[in-house]
PDB file of N, CA, C and O in Angstrom:
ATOM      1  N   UNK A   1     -23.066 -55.355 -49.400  1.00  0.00           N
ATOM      2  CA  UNK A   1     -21.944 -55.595 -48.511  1.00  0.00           C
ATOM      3  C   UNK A   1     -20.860 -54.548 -48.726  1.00  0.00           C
ATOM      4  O   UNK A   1     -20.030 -54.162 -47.903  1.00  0.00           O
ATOM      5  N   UNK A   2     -21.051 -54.095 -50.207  1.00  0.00           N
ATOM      6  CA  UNK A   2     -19.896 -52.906 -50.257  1.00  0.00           C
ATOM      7  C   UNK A   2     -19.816 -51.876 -49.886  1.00  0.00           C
ATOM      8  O   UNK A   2     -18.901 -51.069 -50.045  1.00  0.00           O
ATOM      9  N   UNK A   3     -21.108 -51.746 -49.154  1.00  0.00           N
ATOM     10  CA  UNK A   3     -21.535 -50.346 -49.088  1.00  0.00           C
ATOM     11  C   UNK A   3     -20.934 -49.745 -47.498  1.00  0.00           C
ATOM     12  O   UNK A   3     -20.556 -48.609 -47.210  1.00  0.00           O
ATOM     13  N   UNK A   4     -21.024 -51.102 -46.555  1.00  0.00           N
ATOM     14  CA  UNK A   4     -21.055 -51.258 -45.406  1.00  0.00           C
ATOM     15  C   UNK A   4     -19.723 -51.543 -45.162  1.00  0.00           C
ATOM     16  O   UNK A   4     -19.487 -51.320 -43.975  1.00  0.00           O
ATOM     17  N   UNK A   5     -18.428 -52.066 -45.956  1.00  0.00           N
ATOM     18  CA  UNK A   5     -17.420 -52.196 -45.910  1.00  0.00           C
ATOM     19  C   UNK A   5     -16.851 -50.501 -46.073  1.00  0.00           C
ATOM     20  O   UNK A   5     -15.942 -50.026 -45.392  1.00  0.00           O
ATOM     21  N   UNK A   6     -17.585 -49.799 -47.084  1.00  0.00           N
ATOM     22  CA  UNK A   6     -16.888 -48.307 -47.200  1.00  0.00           C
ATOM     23  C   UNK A   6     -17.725 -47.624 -46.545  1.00  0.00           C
ATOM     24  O   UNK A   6     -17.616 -46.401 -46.642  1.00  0.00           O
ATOM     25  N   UNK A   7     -18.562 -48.055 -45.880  1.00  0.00           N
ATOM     26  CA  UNK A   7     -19.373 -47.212 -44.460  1.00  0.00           C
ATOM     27  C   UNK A   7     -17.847 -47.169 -43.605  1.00  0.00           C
ATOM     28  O   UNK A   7     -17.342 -46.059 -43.441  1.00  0.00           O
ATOM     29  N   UNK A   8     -17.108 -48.434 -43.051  1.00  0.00           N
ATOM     30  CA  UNK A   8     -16.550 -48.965 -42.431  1.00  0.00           C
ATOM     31  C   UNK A   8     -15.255 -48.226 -42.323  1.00  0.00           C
ATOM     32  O   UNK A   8     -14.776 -47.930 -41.228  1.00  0.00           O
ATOM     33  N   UNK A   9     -14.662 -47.914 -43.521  1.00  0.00           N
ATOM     34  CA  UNK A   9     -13.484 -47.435 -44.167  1.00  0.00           C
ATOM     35  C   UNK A   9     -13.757 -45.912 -43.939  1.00  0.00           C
ATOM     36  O   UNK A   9     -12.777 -45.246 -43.604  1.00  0.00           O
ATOM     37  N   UNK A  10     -14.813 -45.347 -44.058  1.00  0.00           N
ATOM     38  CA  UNK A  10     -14.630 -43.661 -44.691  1.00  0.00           C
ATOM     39  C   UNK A  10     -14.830 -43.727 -42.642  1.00  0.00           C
ATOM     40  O   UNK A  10     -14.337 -42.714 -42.147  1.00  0.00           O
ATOM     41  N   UNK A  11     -15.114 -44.189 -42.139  1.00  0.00           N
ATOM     42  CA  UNK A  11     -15.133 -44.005 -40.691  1.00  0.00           C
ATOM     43  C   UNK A  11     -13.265 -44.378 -39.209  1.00  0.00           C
ATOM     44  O   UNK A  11     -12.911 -44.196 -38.044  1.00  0.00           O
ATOM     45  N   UNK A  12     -12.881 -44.852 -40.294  1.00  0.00           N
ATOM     46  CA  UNK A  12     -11.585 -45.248 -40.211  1.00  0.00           C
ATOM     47  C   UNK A  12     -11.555 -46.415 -39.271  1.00  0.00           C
ATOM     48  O   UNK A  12     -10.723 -46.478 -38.366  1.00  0.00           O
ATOM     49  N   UNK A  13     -12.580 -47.461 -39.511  1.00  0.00           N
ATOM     50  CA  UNK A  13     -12.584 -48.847 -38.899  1.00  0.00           C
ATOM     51  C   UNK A  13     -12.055 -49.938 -40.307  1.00  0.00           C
ATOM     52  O   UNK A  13     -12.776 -50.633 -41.023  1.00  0.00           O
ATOM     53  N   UNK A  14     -10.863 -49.796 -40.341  1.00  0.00           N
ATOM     54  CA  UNK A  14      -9.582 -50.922 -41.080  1.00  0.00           C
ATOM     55  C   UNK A  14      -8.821 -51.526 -40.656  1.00  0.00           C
ATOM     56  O   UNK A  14      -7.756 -51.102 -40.207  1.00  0.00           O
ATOM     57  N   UNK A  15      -9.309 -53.087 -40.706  1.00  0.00           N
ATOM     58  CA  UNK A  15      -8.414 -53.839 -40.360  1.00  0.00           C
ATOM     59  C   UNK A  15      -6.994 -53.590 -40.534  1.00  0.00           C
ATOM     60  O   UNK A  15      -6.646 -53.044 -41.580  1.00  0.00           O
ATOM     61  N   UNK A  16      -5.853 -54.002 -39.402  1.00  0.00           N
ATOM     62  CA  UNK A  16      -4.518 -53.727 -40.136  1.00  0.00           C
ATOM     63  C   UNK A  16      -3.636 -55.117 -40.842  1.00  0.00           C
ATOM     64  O   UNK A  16      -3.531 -56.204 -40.272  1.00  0.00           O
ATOM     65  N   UNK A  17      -3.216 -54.879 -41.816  1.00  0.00           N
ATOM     66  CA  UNK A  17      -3.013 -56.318 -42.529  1.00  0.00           C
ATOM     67  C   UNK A  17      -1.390 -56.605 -41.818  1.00  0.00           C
ATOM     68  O   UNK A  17      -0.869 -57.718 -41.744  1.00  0.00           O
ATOM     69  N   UNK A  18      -0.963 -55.712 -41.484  1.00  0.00           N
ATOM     70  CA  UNK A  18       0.607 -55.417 -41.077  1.00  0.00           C
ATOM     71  C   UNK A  18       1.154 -55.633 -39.629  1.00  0.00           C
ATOM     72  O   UNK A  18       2.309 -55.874 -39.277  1.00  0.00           O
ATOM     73  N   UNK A  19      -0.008 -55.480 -38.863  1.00  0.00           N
ATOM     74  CA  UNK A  19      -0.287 -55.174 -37.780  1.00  0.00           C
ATOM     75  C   UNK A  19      -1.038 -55.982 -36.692  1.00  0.00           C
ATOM     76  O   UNK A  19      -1.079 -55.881 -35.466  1.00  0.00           O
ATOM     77  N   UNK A  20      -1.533 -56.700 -37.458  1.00  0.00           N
ATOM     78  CA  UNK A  20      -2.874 -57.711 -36.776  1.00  0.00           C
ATOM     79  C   UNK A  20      -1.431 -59.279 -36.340  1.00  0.00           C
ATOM     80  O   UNK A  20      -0.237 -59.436 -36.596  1.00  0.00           O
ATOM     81  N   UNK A  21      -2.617 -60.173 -35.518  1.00  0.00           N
ATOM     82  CA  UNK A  21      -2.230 -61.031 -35.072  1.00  0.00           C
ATOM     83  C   UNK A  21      -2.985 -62.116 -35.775  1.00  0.00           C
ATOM     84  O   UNK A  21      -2.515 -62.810 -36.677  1.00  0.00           O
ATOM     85  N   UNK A  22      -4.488 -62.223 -35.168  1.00  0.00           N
ATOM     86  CA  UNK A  22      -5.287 -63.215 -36.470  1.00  0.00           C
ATOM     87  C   UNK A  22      -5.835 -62.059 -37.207  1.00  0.00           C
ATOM     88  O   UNK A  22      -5.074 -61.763 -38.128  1.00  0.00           O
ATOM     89  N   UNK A  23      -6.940 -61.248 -37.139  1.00  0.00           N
ATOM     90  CA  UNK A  23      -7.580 -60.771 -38.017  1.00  0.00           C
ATOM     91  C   UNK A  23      -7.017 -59.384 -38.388  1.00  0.00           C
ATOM     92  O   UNK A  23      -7.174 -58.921 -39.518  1.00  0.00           O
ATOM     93  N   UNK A  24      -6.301 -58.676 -37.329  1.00  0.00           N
ATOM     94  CA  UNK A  24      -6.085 -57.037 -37.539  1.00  0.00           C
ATOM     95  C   UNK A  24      -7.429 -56.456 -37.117  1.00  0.00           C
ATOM     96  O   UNK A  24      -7.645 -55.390 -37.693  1.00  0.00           O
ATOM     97  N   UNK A  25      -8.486 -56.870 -36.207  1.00  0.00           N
ATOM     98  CA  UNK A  25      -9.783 -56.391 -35.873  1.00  0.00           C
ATOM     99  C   UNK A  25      -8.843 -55.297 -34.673  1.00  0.00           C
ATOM    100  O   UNK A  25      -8.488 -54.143 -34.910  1.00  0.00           O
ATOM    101  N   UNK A  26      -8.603 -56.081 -33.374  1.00  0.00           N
ATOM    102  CA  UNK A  26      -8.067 -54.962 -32.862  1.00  0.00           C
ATOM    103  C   UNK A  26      -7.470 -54.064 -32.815  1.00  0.00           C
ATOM    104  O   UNK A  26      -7.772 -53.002 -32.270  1.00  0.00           O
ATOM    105  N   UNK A  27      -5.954 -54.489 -33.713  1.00  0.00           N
ATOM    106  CA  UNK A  27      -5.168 -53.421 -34.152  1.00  0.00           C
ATOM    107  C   UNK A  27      -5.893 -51.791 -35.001  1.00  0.00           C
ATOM    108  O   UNK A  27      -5.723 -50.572 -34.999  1.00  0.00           O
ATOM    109  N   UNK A  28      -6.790 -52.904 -35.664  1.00  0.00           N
ATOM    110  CA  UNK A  28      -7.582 -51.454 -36.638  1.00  0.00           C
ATOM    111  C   UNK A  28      -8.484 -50.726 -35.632  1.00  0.00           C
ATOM    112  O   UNK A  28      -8.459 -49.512 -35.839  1.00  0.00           O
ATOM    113  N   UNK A  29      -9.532 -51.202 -34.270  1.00  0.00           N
ATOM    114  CA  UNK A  29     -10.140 -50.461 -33.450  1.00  0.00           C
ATOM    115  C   UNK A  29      -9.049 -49.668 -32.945  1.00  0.00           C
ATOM    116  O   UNK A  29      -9.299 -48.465 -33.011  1.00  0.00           O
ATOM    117  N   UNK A  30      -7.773 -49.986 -32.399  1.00  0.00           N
ATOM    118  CA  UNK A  30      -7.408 -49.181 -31.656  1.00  0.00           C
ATOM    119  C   UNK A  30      -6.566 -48.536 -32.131  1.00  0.00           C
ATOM    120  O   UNK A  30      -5.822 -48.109 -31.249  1.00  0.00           O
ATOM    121  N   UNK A  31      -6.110 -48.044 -33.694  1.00  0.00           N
ATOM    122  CA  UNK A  31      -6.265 -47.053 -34.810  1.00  0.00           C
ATOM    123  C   UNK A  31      -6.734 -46.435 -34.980  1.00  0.00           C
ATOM    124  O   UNK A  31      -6.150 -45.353 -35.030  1.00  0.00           O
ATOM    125  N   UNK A  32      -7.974 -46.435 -35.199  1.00  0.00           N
ATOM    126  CA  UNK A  32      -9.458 -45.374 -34.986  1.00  0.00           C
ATOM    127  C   UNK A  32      -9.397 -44.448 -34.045  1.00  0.00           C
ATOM    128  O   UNK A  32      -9.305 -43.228 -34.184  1.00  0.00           O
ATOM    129  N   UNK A  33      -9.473 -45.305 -32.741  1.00  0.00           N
ATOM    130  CA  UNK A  33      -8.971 -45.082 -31.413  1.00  0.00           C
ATOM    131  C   UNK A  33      -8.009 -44.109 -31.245  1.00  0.00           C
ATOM    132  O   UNK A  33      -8.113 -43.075 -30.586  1.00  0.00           O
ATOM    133  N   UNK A  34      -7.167 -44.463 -31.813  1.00  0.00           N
ATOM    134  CA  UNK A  34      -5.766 -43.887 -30.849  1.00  0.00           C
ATOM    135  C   UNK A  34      -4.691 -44.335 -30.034  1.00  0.00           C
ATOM    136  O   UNK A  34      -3.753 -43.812 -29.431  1.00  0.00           O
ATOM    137  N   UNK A  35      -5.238 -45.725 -30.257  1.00  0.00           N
ATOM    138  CA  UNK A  35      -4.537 -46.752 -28.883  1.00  0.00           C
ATOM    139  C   UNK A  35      -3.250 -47.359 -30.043  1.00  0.00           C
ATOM    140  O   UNK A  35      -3.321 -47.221 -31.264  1.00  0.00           O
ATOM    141  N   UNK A  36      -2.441 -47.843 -29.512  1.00  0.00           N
ATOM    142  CA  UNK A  36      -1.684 -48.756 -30.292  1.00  0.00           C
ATOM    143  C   UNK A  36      -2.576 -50.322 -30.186  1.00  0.00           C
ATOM    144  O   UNK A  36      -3.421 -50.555 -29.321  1.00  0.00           O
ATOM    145  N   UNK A  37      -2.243 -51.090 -31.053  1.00  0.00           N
ATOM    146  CA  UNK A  37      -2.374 -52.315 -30.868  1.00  0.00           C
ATOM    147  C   UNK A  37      -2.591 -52.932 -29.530  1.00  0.00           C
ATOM    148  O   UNK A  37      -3.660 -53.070 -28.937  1.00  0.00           O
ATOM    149  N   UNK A  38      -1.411 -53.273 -29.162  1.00  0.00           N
ATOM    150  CA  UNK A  38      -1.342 -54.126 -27.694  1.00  0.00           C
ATOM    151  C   UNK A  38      -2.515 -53.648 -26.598  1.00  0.00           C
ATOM    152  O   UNK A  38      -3.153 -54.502 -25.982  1.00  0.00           O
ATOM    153  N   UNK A  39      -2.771 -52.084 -26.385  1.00  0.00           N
ATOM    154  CA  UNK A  39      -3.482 -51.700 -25.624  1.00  0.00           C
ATOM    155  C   UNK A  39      -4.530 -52.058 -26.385  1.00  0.00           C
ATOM    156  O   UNK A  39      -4.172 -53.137 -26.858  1.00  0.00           O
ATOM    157  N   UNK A  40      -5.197 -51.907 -26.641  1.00  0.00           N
ATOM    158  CA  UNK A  40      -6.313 -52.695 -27.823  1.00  0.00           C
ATOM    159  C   UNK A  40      -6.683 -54.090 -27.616  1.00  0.00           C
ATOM    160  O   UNK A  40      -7.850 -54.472 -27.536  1.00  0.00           O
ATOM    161  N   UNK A  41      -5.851 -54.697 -27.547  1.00  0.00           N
ATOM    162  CA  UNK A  41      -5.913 -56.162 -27.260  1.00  0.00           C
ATOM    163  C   UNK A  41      -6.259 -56.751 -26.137  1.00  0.00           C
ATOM    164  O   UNK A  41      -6.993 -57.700 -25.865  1.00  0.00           O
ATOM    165  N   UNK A  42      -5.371 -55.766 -25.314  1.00  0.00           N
ATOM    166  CA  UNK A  42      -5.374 -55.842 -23.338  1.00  0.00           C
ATOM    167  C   UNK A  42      -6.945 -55.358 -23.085  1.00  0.00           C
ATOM    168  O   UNK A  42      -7.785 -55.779 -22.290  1.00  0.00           O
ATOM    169  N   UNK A  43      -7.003 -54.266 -24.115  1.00  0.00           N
ATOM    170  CA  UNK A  43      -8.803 -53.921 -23.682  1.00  0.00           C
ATOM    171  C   UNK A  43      -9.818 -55.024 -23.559  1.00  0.00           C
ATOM    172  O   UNK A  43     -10.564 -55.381 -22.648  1.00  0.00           O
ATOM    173  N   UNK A  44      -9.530 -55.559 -25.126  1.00  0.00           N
ATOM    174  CA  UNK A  44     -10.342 -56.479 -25.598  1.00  0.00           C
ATOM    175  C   UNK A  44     -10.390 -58.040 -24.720  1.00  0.00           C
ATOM    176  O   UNK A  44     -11.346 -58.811 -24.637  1.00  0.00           O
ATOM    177  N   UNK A  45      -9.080 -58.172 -24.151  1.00  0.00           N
ATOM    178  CA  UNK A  45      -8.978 -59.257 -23.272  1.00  0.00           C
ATOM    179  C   UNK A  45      -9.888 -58.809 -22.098  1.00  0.00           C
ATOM    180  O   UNK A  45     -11.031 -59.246 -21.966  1.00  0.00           O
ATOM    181  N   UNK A  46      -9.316 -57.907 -21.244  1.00  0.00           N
ATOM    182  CA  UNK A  46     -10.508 -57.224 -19.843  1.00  0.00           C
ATOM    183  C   UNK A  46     -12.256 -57.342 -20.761  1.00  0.00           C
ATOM    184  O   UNK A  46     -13.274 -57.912 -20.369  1.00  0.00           O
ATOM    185  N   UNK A  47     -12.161 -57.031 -21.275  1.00  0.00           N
ATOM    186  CA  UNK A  47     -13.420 -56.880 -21.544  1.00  0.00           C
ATOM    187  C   UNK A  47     -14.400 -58.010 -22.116  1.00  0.00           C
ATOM    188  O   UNK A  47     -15.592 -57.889 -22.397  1.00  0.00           O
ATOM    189  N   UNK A  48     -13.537 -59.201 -22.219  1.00  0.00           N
ATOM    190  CA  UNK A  48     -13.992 -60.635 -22.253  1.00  0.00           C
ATOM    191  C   UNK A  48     -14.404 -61.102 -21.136  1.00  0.00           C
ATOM    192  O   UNK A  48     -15.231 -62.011 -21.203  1.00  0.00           O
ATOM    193  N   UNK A  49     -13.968 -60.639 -19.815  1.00  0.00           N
ATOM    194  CA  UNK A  49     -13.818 -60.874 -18.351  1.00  0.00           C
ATOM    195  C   UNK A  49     -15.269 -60.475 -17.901  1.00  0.00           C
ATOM    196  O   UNK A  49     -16.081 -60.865 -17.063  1.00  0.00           O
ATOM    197  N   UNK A  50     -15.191 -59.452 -18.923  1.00  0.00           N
ATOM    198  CA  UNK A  50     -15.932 -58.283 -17.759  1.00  0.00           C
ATOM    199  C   UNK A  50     -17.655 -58.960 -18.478  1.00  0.00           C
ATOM    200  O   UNK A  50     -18.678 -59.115 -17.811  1.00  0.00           O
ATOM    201  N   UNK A  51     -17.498 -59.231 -19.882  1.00  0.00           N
ATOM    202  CA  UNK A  51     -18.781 -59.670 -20.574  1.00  0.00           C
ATOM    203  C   UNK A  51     -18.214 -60.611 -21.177  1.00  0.00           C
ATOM    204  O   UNK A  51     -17.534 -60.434 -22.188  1.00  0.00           O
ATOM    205  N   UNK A  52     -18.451 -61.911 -20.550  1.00  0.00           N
ATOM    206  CA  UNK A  52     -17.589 -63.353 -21.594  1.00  0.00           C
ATOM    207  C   UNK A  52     -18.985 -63.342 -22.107  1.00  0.00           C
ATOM    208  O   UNK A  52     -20.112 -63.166 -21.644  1.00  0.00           O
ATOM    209  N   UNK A  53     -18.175 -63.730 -23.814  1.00  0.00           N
ATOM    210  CA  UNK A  53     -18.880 -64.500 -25.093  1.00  0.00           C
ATOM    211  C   UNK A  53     -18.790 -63.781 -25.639  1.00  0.00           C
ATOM    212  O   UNK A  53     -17.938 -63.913 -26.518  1.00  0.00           O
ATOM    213  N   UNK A  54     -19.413 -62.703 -25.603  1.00  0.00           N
ATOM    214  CA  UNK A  54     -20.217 -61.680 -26.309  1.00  0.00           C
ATOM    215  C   UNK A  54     -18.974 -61.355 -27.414  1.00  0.00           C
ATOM    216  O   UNK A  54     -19.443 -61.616 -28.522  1.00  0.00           O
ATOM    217  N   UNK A  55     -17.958 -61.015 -27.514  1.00  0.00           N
ATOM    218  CA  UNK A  55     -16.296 -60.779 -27.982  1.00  0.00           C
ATOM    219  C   UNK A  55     -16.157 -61.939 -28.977  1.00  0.00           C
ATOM    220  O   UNK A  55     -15.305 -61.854 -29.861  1.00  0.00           O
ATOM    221  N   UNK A  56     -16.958 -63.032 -28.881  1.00  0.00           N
ATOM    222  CA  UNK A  56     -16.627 -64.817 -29.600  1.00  0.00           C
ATOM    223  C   UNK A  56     -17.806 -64.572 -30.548  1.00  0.00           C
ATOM    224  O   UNK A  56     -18.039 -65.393 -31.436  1.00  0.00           O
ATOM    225  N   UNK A  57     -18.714 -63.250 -30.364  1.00  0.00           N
ATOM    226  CA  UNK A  57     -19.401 -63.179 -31.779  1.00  0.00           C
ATOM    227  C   UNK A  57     -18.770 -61.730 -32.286  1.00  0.00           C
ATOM    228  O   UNK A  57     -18.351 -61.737 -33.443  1.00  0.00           O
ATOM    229  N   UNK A  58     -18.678 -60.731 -31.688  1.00  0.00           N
ATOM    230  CA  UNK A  58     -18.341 -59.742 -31.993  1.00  0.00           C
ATOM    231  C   UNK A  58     -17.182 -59.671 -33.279  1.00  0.00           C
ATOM    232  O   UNK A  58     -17.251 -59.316 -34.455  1.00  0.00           O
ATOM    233  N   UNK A  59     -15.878 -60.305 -32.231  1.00  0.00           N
ATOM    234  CA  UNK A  59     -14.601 -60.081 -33.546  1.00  0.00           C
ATOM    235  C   UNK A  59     -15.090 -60.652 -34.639  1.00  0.00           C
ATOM    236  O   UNK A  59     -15.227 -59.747 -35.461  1.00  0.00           O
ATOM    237  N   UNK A  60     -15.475 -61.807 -35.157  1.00  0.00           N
ATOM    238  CA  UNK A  60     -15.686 -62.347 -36.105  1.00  0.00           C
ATOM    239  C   UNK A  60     -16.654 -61.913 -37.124  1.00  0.00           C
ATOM    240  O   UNK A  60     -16.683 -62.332 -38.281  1.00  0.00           O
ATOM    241  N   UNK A  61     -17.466 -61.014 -36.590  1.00  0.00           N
ATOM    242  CA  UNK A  61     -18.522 -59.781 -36.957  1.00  0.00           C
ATOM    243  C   UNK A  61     -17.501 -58.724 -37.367  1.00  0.00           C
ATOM    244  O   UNK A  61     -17.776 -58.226 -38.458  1.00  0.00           O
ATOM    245  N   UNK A  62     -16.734 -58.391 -36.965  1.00  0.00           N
ATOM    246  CA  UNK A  62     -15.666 -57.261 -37.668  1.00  0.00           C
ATOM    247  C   UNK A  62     -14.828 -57.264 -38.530  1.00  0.00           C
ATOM    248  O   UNK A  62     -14.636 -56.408 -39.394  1.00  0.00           O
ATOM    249  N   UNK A  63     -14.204 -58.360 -38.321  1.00  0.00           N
ATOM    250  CA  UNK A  63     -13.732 -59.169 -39.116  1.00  0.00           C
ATOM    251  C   UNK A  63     -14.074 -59.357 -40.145  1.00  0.00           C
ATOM    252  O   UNK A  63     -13.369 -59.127 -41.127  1.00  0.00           O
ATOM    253  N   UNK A  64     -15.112 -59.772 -40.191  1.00  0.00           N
ATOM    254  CA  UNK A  64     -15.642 -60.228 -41.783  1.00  0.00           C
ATOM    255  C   UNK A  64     -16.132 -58.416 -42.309  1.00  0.00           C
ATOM    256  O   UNK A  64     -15.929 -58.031 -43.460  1.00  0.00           O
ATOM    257  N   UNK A  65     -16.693 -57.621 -41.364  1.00  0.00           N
ATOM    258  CA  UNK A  65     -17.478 -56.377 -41.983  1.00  0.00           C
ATOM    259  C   UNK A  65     -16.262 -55.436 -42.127  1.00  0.00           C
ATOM    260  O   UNK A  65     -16.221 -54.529 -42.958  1.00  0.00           O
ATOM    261  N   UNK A  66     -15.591 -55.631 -41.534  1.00  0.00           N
ATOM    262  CA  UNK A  66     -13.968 -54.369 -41.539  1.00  0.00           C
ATOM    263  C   UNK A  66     -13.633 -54.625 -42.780  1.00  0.00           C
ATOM    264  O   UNK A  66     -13.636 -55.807 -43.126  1.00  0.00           O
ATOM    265  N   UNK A  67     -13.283 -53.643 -43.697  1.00  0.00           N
ATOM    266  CA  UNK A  67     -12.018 -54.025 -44.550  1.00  0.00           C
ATOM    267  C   UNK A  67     -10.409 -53.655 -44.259  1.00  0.00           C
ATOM    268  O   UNK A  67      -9.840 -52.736 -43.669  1.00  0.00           O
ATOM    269  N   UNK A  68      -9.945 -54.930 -45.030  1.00  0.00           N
ATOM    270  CA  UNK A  68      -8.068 -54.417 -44.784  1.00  0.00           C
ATOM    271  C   UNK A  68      -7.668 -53.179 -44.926  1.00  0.00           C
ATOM    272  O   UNK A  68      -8.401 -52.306 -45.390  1.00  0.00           O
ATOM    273  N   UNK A  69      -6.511 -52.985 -44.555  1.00  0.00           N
ATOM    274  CA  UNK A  69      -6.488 -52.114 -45.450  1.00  0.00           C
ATOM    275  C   UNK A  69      -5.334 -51.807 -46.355  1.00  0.00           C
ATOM    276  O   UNK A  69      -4.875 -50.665 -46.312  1.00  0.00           O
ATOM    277  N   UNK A  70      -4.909 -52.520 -47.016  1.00  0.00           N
ATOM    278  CA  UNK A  70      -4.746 -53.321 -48.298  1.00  0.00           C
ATOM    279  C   UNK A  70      -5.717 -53.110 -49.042  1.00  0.00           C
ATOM    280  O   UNK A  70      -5.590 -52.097 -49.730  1.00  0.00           O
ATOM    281  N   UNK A  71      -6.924 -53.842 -49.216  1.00  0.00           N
ATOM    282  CA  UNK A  71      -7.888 -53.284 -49.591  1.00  0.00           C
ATOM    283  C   UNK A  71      -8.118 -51.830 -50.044  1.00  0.00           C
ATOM    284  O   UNK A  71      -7.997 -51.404 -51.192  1.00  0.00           O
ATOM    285  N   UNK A  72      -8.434 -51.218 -49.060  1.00  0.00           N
ATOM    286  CA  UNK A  72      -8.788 -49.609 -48.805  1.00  0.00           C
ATOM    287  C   UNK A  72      -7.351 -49.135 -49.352  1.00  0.00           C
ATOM    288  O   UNK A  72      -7.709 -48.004 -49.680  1.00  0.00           O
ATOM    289  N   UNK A  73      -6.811 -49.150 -49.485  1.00  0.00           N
ATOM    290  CA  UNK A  73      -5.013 -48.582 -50.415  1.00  0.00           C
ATOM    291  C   UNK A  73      -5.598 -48.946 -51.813  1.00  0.00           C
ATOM    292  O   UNK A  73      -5.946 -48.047 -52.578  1.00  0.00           O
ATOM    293  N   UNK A  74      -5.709 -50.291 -52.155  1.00  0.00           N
ATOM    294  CA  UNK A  74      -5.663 -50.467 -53.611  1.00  0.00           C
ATOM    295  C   UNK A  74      -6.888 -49.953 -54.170  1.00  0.00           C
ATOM    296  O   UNK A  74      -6.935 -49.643 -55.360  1.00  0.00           O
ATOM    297  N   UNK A  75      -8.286 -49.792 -53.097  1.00  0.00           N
ATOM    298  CA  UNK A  75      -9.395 -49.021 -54.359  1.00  0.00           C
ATOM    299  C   UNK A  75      -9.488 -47.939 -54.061  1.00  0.00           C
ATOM    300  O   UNK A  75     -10.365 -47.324 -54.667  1.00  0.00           O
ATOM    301  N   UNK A  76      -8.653 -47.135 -52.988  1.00  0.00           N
ATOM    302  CA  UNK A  76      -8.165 -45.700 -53.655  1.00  0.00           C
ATOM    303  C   UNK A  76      -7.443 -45.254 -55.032  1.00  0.00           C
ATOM    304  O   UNK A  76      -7.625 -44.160 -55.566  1.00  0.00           O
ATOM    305  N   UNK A  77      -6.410 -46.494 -55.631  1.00  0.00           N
ATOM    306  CA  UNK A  77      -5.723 -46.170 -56.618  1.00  0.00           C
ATOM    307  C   UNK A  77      -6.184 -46.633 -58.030  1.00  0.00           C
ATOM    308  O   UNK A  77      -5.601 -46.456 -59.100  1.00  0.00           O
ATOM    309  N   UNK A  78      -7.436 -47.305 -57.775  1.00  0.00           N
ATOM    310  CA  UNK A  78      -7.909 -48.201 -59.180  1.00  0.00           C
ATOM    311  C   UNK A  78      -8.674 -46.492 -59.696  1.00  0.00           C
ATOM    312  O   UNK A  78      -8.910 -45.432 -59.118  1.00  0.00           O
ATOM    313  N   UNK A  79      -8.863 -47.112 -61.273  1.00  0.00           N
ATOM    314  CA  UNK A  79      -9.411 -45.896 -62.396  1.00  0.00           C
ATOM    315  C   UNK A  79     -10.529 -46.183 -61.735  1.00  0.00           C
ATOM    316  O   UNK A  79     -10.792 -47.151 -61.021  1.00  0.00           O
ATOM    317  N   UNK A  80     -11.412 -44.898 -62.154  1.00  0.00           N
ATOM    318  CA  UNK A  80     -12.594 -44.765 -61.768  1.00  0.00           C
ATOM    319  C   UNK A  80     -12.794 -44.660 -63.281  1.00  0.00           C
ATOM    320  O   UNK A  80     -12.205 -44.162 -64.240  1.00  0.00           O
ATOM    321  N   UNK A  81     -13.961 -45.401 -63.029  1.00  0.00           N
ATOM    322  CA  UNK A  81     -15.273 -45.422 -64.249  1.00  0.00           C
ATOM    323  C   UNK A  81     -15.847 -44.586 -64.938  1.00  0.00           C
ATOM    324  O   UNK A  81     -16.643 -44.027 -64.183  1.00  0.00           O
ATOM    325  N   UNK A  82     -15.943 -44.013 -66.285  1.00  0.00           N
ATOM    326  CA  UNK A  82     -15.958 -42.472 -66.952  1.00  0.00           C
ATOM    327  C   UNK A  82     -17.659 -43.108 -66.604  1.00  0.00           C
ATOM    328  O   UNK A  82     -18.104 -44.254 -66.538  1.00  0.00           O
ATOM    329  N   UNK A  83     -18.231 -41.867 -66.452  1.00  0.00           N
ATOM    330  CA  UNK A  83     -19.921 -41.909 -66.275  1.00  0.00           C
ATOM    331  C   UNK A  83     -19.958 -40.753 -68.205  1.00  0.00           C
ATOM    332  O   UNK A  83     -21.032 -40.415 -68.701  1.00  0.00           O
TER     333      UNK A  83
END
């Protein structure tokens, strides 16, 4: 699972902990993106319209696979492990 969380991260898909409403899923796509938040959201709303459901598995799929980024801040700064 960690691997796929810093798949997630080195690709710049991070939840925003600051930024979000429930999860920070959109805010962090439309980060990646380029979009601010709100436009992000407005996407994500049209696009419930356009394909209902599919969005009622999706976020919750990102959600859980995104990391914060909170997260992604603090294990940039932890010691790394002498090999």
């Amino acid at each position: 699972m960690d691997t796929v969380r810093a798949t997630f991260a080195r690709h710049g898909f991070v939840r925003s902990a600051g930024r979000g409403i429930l999860g920070g899923v959109c805010a962090g796509v439309g980060r990646r993106f380029g979009l601010g938040p709100w436009v992000s959201r407005l996407l994500f709303v049209v696009l419930l319209m356009v394909l209902p459901g599919s969005q009622f598995l999706v976020y919750p799929l990102l959600w859980f696979l995104m990391p914060s980024d909170d997260s992604v801040i603090a294990a940039s700064h932890a010691p790394r492990p002498m090999r």
